[in-house]
C-alpha positions as CSV (number, residue, x, y, z in Angstrom):
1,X,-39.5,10.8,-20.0
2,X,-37.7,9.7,-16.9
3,X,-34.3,11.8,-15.9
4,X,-31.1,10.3,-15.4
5,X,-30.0,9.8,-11.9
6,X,-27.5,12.7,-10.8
7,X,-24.8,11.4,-8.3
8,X,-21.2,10.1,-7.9
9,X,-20.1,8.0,-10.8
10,X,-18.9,4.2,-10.6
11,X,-15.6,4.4,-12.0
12,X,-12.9,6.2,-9.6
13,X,-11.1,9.4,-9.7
14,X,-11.7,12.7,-12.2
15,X,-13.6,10.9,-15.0
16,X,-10.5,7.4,-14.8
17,X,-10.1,4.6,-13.8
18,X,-7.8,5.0,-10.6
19,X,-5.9,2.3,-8.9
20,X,-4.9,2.9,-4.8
21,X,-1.9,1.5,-3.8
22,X,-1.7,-0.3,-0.6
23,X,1.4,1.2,1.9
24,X,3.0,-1.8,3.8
25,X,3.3,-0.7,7.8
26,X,6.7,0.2,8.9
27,X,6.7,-2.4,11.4
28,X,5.0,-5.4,12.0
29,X,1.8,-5.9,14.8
30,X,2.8,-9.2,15.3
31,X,-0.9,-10.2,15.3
32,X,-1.9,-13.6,14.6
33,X,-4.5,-12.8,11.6
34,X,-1.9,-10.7,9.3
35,X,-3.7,-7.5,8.3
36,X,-3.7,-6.5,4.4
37,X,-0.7,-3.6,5.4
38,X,1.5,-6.6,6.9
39,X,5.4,-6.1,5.4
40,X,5.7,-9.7,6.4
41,X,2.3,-10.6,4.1
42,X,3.5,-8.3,1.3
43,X,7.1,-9.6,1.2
44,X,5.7,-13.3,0.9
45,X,3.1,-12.1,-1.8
46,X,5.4,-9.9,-3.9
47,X,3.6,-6.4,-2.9
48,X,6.4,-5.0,-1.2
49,X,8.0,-1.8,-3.1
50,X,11.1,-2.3,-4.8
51,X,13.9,-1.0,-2.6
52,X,12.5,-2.1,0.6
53,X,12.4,-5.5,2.9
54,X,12.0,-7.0,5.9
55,X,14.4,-7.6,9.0
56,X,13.1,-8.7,12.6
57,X,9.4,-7.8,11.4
58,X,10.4,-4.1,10.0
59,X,10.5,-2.6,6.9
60,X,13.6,-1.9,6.0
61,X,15.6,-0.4,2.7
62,X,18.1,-2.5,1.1
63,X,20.5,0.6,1.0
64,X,20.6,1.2,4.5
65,X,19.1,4.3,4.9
66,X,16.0,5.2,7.0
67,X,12.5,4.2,5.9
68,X,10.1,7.8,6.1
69,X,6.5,7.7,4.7
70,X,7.2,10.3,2.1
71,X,10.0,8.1,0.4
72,X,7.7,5.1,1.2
73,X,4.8,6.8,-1.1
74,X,6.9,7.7,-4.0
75,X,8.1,4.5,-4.2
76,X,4.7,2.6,-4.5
């Protein structure tokens, strides 16, 4: 009798389940609430990509080389 209701499903993505990865922030606001993005809050929680780390509040790679969003992406 009644019709379903037509709109934007519950589940996330093209008909899946999706997951959305959190990027940490490059460097650190230094505020005194850390926000979720925090490389400081992510090293101490275990978020933080592999590869990466922390010195003097920014994210660094443990190889040396220089820390660009792109790389950043692929490796969360």
């Amino acid at each position: 009798m009644y019709r379903e209701v037509v709109g934007k499903s519950k589940k996330g993505g093209k008909g899946g389940k999706s997951t959305v990865v959190k990027l940490p922030k490059t460097k650190c606001c230094d505020a005194q609430k850390k926000c979720g993005r925090c490389p400081l809050r992510m090293l101490k929680d275990g978020t933080l990509p592999t590869g990466y780390t922390v010195k003097h509040r920014r994210l660094v790679r443990l190889d040396g080389k220089k820390v660009t969003k792109k790389k950043l992406a692929k490796a969360a």
